[in-house]
Structures are given as C-alpha cells and as structure tokens.
C-alpha positions in Angstrom: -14.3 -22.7 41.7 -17.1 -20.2 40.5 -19.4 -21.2 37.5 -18.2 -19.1 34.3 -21.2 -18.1 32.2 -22.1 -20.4 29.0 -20.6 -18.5 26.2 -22.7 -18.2 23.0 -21.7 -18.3 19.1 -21.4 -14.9 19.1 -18.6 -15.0 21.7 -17.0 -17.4 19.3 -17.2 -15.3 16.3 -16.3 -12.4 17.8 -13.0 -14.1 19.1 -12.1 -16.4 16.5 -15.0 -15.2 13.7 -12.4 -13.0 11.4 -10.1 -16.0 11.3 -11.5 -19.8 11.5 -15.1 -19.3 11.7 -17.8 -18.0 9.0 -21.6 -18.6 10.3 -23.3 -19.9 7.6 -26.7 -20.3 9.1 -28.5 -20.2 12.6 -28.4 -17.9 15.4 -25.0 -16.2 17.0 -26.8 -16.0 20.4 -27.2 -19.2 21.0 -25.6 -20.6 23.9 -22.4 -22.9 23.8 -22.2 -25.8 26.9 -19.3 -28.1 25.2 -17.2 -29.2 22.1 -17.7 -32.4 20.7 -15.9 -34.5 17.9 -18.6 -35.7 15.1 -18.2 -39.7 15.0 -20.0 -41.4 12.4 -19.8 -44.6 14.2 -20.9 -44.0 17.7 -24.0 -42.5 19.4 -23.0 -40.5 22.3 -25.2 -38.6 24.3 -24.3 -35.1 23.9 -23.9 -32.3 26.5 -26.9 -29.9 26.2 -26.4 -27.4 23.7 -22.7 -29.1 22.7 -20.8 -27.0 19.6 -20.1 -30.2 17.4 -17.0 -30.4 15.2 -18.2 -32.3 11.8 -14.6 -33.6 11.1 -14.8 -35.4 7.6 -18.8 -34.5 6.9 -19.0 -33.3 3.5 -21.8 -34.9 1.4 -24.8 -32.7 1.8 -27.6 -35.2 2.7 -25.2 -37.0 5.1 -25.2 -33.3 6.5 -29.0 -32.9 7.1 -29.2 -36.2 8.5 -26.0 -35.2 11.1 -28.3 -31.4 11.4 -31.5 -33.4 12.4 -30.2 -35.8 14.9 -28.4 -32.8 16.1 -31.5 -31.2 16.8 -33.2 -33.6 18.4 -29.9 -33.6 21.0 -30.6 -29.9 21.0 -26.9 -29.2 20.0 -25.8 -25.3 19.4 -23.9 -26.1 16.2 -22.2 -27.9 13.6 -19.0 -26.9 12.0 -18.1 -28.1 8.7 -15.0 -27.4 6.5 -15.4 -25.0 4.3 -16.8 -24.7 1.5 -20.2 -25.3 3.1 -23.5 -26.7 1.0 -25.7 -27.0 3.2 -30.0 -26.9 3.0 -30.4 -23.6 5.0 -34.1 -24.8 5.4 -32.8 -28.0 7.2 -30.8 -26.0 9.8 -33.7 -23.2 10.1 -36.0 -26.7 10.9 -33.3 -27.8 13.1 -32.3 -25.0 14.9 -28.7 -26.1 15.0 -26.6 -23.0 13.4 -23.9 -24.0 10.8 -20.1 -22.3 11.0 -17.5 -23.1 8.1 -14.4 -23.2 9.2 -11.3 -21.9 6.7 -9.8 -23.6 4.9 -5.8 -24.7 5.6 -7.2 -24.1 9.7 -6.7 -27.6 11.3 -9.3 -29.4 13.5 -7.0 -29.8 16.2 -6.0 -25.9 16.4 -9.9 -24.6 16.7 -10.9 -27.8 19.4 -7.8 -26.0 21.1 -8.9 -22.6 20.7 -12.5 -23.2 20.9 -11.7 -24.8 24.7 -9.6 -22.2 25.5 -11.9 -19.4 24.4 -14.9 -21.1 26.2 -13.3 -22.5 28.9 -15.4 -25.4 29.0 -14.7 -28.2 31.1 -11.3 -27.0 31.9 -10.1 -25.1 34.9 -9.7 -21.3 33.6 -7.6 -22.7 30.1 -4.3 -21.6 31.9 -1.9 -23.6 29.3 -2.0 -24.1 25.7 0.2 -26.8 23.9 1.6 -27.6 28.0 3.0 -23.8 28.3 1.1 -21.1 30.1 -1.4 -19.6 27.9 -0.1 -16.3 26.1 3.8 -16.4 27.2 5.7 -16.4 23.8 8.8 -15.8 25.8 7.8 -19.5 27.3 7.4 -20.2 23.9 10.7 -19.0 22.4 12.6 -20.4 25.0 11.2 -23.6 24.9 12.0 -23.5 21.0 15.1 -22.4 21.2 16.4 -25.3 23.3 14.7 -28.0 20.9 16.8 -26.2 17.7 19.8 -25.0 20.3 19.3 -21.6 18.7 18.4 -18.1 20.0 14.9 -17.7 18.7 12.7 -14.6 18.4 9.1 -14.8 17.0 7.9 -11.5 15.3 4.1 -10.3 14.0 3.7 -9.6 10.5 5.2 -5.7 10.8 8.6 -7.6 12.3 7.8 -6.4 15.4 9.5 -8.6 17.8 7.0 -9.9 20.4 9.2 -12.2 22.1 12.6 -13.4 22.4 14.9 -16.3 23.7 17.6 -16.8 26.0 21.1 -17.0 24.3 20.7 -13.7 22.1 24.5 -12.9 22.7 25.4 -16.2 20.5 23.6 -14.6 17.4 24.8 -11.7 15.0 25.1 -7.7 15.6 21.6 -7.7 13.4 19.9 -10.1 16.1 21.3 -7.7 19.1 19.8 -4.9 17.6 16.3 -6.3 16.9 16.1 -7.3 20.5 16.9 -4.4 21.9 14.8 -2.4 19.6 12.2 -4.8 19.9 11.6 -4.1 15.7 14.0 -5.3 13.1 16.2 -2.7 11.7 14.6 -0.8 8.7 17.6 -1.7 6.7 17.4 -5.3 7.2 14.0 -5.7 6.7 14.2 -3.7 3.5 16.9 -6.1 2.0 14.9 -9.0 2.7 11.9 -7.8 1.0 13.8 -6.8 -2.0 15.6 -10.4 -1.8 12.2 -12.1 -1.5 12.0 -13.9 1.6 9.0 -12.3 2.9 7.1 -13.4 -0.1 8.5 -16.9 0.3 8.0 -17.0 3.8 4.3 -16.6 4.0 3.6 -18.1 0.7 5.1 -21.6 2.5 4.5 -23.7 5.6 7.5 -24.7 5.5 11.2 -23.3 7.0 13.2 -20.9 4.6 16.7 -20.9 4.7 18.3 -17.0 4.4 21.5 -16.1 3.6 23.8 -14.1 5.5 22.8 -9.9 4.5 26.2 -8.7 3.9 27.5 -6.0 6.3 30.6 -4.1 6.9 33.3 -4.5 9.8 33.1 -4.9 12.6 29.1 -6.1 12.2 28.8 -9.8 12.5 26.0 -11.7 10.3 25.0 -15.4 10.7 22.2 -16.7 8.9 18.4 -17.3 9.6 16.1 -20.4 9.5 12.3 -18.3 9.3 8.8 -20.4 9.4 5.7 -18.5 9.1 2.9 -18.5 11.9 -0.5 -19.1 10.4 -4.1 -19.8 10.9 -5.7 -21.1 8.3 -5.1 -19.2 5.4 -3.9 -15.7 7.8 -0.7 -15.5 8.8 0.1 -14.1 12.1 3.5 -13.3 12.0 6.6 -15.6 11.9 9.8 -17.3 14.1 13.2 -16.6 13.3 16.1 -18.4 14.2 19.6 -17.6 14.2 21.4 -20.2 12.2 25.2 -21.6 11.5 23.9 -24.1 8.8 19.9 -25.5 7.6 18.6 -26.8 9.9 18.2 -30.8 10.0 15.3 -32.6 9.1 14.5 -33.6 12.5 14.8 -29.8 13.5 12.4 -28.8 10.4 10.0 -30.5 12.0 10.1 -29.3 14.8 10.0 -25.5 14.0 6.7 -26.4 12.3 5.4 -27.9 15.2 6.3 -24.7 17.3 4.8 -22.5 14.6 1.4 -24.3 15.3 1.9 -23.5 19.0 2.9 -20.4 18.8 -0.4 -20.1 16.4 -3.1 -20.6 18.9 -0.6 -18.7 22.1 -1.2 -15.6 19.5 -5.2 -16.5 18.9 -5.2 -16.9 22.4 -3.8 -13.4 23.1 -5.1 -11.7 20.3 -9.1 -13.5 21.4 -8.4 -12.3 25.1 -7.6 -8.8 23.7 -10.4 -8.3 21.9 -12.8 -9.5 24.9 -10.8 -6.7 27.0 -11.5 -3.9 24.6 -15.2 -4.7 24.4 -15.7 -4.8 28.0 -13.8 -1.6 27.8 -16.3 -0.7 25.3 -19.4 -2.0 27.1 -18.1 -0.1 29.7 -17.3 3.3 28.4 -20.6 3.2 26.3 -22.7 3.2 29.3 -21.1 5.7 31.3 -21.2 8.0 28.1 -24.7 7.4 28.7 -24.8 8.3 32.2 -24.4 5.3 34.2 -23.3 5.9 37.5 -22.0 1.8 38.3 -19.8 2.3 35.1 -18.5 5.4 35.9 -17.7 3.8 39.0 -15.7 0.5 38.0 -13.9 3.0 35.5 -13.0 4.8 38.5 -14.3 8.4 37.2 -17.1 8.9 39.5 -17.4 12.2 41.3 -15.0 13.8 38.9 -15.1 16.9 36.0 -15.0 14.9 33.1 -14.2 16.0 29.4 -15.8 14.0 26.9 -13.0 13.4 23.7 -14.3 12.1 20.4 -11.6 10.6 17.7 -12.7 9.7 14.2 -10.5 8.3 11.5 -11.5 8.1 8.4 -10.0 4.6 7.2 -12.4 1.5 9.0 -9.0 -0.2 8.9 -7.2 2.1 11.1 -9.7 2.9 13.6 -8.5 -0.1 16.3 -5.2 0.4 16.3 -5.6 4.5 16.6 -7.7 3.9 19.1 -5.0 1.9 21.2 -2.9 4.6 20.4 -5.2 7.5 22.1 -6.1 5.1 24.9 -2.6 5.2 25.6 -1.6 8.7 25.2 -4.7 9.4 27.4 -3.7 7.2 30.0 -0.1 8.7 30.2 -1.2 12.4 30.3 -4.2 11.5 33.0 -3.8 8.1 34.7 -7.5 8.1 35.5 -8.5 8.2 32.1 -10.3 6.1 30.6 -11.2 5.4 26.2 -12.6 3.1 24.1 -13.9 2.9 20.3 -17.3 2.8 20.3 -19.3 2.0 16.8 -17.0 4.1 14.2 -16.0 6.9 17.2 -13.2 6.7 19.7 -14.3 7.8 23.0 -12.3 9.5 26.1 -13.0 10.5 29.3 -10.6 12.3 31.2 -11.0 14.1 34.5 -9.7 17.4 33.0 -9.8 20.3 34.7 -10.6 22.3 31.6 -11.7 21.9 28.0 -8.5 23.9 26.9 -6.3 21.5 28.2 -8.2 18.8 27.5 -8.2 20.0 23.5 -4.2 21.0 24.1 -3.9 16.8 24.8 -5.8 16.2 22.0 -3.6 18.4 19.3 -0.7 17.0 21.1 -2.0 13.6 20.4 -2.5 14.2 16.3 0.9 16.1 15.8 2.4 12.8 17.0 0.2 10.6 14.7 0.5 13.0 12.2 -2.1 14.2 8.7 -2.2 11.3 7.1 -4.5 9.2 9.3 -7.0 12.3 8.5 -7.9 11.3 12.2 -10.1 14.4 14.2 -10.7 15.1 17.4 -14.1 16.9 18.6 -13.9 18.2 22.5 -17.1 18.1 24.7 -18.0 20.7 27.5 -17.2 20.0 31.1 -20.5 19.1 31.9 -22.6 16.3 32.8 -22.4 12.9 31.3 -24.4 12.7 28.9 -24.7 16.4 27.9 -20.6 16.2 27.6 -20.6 13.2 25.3 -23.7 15.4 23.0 -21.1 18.7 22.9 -18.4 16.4 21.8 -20.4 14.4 18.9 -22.1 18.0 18.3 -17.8 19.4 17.6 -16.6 16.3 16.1 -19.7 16.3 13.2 -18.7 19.7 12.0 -14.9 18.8 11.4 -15.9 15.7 9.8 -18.5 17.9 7.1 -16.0 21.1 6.6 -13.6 21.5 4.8 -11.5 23.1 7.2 -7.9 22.2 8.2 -8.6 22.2 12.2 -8.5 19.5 13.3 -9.5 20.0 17.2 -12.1 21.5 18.3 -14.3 22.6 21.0 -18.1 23.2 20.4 -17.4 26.5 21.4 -15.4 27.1 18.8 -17.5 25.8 16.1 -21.3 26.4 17.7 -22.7 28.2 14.6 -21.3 25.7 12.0 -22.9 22.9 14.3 -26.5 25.0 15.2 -26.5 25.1 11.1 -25.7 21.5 10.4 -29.0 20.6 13.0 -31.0 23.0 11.3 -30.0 21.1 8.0 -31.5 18.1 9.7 -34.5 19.4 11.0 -34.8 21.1 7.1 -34.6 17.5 5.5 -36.8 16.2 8.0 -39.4 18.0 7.2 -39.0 18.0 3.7 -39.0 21.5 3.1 -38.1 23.0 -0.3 -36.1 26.4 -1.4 -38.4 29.2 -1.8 -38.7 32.8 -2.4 -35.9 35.0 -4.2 -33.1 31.8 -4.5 -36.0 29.7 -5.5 -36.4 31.9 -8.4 -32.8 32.6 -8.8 -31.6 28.7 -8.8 -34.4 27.9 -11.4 -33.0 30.7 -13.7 -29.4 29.5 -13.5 -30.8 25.8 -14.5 -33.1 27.0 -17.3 -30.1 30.1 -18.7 -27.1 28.2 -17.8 -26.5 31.2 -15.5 -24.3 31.8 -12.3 -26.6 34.5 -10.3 -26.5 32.5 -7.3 -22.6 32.0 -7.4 -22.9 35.9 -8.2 -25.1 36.3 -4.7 -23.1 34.2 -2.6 -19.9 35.8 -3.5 -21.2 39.3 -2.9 -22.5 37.9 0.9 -19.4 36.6 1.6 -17.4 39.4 0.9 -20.2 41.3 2.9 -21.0 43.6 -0.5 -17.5 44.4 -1.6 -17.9 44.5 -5.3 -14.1 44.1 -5.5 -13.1 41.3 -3.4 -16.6 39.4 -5.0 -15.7 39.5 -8.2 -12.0 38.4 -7.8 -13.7 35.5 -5.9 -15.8 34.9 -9.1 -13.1 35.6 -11.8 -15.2 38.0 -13.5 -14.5 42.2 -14.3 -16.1 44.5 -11.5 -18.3 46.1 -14.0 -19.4 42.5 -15.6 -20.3 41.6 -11.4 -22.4 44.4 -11.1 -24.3 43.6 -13.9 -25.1 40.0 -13.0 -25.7 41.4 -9.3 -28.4 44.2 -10.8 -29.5 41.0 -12.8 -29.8 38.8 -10.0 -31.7 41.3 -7.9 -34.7 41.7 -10.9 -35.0 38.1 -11.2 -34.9 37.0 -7.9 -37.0 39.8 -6.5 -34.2 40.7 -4.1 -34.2 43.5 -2.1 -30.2 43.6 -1.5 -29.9 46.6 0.8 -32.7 44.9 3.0 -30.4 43.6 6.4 -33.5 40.8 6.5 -33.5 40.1 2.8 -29.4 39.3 2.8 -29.6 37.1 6.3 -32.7 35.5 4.8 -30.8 34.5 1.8 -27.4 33.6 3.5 -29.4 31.4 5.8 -31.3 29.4 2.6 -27.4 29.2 0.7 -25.8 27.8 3.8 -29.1 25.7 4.4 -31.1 24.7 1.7 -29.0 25.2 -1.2 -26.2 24.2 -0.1 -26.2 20.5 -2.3 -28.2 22.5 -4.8 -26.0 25.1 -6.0 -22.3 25.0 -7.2 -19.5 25.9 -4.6 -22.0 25.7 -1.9 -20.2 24.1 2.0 -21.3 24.7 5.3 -17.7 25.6 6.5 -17.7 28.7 4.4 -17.9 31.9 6.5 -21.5 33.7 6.4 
C-alpha cells in the first residue's frame, strides 16, 4: 500500500470546518499524523504531530497545562467542546492550534469522521459504522430489516437519496417518491402545513405521522420519520413506512441508524468537496496556462472557449455551478468547469464562440431570471488570453444595467475598453476638468441640471426633441438650459471634438458624480 500524504488542519476544516469544527487559535497548515483520545490519567507517548481530542477538558488552567504538555509532544491540536476559553497567548507559546467542536456533535461521530477524512492508520477508510463508506442504499437496507419496514432516507429538500428493498409493501405516496426520487409537492406541502417538519428537526427523536388522507384508489399508511443531524445541522432525515409506532426497542434503533447515516452523509458530502477543489485546483491552473493541467483535464491540443458564470447570491454559487458543470458536460463530453473564487469557470472545446454563447443562453433559460446568474463568453484563443476575454465580457454584464445576459467581448468591447479606462482614471487619481468641471460645480452651487441637460442632448445625438422628452422639460425650456450650459461651461457644442471630449468625461469621470450617469448607456 502507497503512503497517503499527512493531511493538515486545513484539510480538516475544509471537510468537516462548516459543521463540527471552528479553529479557535493556531495554524490550519499544520500537518495532522493521528487522532488521539485526551486521558487525564495516563501518559502516552503521542504520535508526532497527533490531533488530540480533549474529551471532558473544560476548566481553563487545566487547558493550558493539557496545551503545554501538548507542546512539548509537539502535537497538531487540541479540540475542546465548544464554548472554548482558552489563553490564546498559551497556544501561540505552544504552537498547538485549538478547534471547538459544536455543540450537540458527539465525540464518537468526529473520531469517526476525523479517521475517515484523514485516513490515518486505517487502510483507505472503506467502511463506516461496518458498511461501505457512502452507500445509503447499504444503509437503508440494512435499516429496513432491523424495523422490517421499507425505508428511504431523504436530504433536507426531500430529495430521496436512497431507498430500501420492499417499496411495493408501502403506500401509493411511497411508490411515487421512489420513482420520482422527490416526494410529491402535495405531500410535502401538507406536512409542512401539519407541522411535522418543524417537529422533526426540532427533535432527536422518532415522530409518529398520521396517514395524509387521499382519495380511491390511493393507498396511505403511516410514517415513523427521525431527523439526520450533526451537531446542531441537520442533514436531512429517514422515513419509514409504518402500520403502527414503532416499539421502544425499534426507536432505538432508528436513532442509532440516524447517527450512521450521519457520518455516511459527512463522508460523502467531505469527499465531494475534496473532488470539486481538485477540480478547482485543476481548472485554475489550466485557466492560467498550464499545459500538465490541461492535459489530465484532457483538453490539450484543443480550441477551447473560455465560459465565465456569476451569480449574484454567495449562497447559490455551488450548487449553480454543479448545475453548469453538468449541462456542460452533456452538450460537450470533453468539457470541463469549476467555480473558482466567486466565478464559475468552463472550458469547452467549442468550435466557435457563437455556439459556445448559444450553450450558455440555453443554460440560463433553463435556470431561469431569478438566480440573476450571467454568463460572459471568451474568444477562441489561447489560454490565458481566452480566460482575460471572458472576465473582460462577464465585468460589463455584471456593471450594466442591461437585460443580456450572455455575452461575447465582441459584443460588448466598447462598454469593457471604457470600464478599463475607468480603472486606469482612478488609478491615477485624476479629477474632472474643463467644460463639465465647470458645469458639475454650477449644478452643486445652483441646484441646476445642465449636465443632465448635456447628457441628454448627446445621447439623443442633438435632437432637441427626443432630449427634452428624455428630460421631461418643454423644447423651448431645453434650449434654454442647453444655450445656458454652453456659456457656463465654455462649450463649444458644434465642435465634433468638444461633444466626444465631453461624452468621454460623462461616461468616464462623471459617471458616480453626476445624477443618471451608467456606463451601459449608449454614447
């Protein structure tokens, strides 16, 4: 058997971080080489850099004094039950980092986990609670025969992620869920309108549910439900199909297989995450040009198209990103897509950027406008000029106000050429001058509107008409403020150089400094 890698902290609070673990002080990088039990009345010698578990530690000096022999057994960590007090100072002087772990999160479940994660000491962590790592359909079967009821256990959307044996002997409601994999939307609503979800997850222990009423010739038996949790998250929940509560006995023992099932879905949902950020390491780097990544994601030697996704919700931005990956991968097998900081990156080997930007409308008319989500659409060009074109698109539907949402930098060159003269204008610090200098300090000092005046008569390219509609004023009352604006500004208006000079400085310069002013709107 190869030698894995040590895993670090970080590794650990990356898997398990959002859900047990809090680091409380120390350093994520350091490296993890096994997972001890804290005993107050032993001495062992501990494996170098050992992760400690501090069951029952909770006076603070008796902490320190744990921290400093620690140290000197140059351990990686100590985890304590949360709340922590702990003298920071004493762990900096240490060097042995501190992680809280959540409270309602058993000791048992993260010594599990935190073997499983790190496979240390074990041979590749290939069962969990004596069933194969990650096979809830193990897991509902092997439920099912201790309650002698079909089972299914469900995430938190009732989404059913695995099923039993022994569906046929439940109700037309069950039948249905399995085969749609998702409980019906008009079961689910009548239990959330009776309740039980609240109950559910507000207990660790079984909830009995009545039979929902239905009409002939549907069948309905009742359900025995236990939620799934981790500490204080719950992960989803197990339902089984019921003729009567179940016995005391057979309580017990659906709590027991909720605890399971617990670390099977930490286990998958850990091994997920490591996927998607080797996918991410991986994508990353061949964004930035490297040829060995571009190999292993088997796009080397191919026209790539460089696809950039933002959403605006933080929340939504993993699971949209699934979503493209696997939309991607069903259009061009080869594909490859990852989120990368707040942006979700493709590559696909498109043969053109028109069909690569058709994909990527076909893509948001399935998610639909609420997720806001758009899609900017690189040239087929080198990597990383293609990843630059596509950043360089995606920036300018993320600033305008416009309702595209796909585009080429083709199709939106100018906005983007404007948006980088922005930068290099802040950059240097530079300062409206000349006629809108003039004309912006009049409007502040006369409560004026000559530069809402100017920029309506440029973008309506001098036609007094359309400008003043635009402003809500009379034609006559227009051309007044527009002689107006031309004495106090110093503004030669039927100079071609004077008007570009001054369209430039409204889309550039004034553009936070003056009422109605956007880079979207048309010069």
């Amino acid at each position: 058997m190869t030698q894995r890698p040590r895993a670090s902290l970080g590794r650990v609070l990356d898997d398990l971080g959002a859900t047990l673990l809090e680091l409380v002080a120390g350093d994520p990088d350091t490296p993890i080489g096994g997972v001890v039990i804290h005993d107050p009345l032993d001495d062992p010698v501990l494996p170098q850099h050992a992760l400690v578990l501090g069951v029952g530690l909770h006076d603070p000096e008796e902490i320190a004094q744990v921290l400093r022999d620690l140290g000197r057994q140059h351990a990686a960590g100590l985890v304590l039950r949360s709340p922590v007090t702990v003298d920071e100072q004493t762990a900096d002087e240490t060097g042995v980092a501190v992680l809280a772990l959540t409270r309602g999160a058993t000791w048992d479940q993260l010594g599990i986990l935190l073997r499983s994660v790190l496979d240390v000491g074990v041979a590749e962590a290939e069962t969990l609670g004596g069933l194969p790592a990650g096979d809830l359909f193990a897991l509902a079967n092997a439920t099912a025969a201790l309650l002698d009821a079909p089972v299914t256990i469900e995430d938190r959307s009732s989404r059913v992620l695995a099923f039993s044996g022994r569906q046929d002997e439940a109700d037309t409601a069950r039948v249905e869920t399995v085969l749609g994999r998702q409980v019906p939307e008009r079961y689910s609503r009548q239990l959330s309108e009776r309740g039980v979800f609240r109950q559910l997850y507000r207990s660790d222990q079984p909830v009995y549910v009545a039979p929902i009423p239905v009409a002939e010739p549907e069948s309905a038996m009742p359900r025995v439900a236990v939620a799934v949790r981790a500490g204080d998250e719950v992960l989803g929940s197990i339902w089984v199909a019921v003729h009567e509560p179940l016995s005391a006995e057979r309580s017990e023992a659906l709590r027991d297989a909720a605890k399971v099932v617990a670390l099977h879905m930490l286990r998958i949902r850990a091994g997920a995450d490591v996927e998607r950020r080797l996918r991410a390491d991986l994508v990353s780097t061949a964004l930035d040009g490297s040829r060995e990544s571009l190999d292993r994601l088997g796009l080397a030697d191919r026209t790539l198209v460089v696809l950039a996704l933002a959403v605006p919700e933080s929340s939504e931005r993993q699971r949209m990103a699934d979503a493209f990956a696997m939309h991607l991968g069903a259009v061009f097998p080869r594909s490859a897509a990852a989120l990368v900081s707040d942006v979700t990156y493709g590559l696909v080997p498109a043969d053109s950027e028109e069909r690569a930007a058709r994909v990527a409308q076909d893509f948001l008319d399935r998610v639909g406008e609420r997720s806001g989500a758009v899609i900017g659409v690189g040239t087929a060009v080198r990597l990383p000029q293609a990843r630059a074109s596509a950043d360089r698109a995606l920036r300018v539907l993320r600033t305008s106000r416009r309702a595209q949402r796909v585009a080429r930098l083709a199709d939106v060159q100018v906005e983007a050429l404007l948006l980088e003269l922005r930068d290099l204008v802040e950059a240097r610090g530079e300062q409206l001058t000349g006629p809108i200098a003039r004309l912006v300090a009049y409007d502040r000092e006369h409560n004026a509107a000559l530069v809402e005046t100017l920029r309506a008569w440029l973008d309506a390219f001098g036609d007094v008409t359309t400008a003043a509609a635009a402003a809500y004023v009379h034609p006559n009352t227009f051309r007044y403020r527009l002689r107006r604006l031309a004495e106090v500004g110093q503004l030669d208006l039927s100079d071609p150089d004077a008007r570009f000079a001054a369209m430039l400085q409204l889309r550039v310069l004034a553009a936070d400094t003056v009422s109605g002013g956007s880079l979207d709107a048309p010069c």
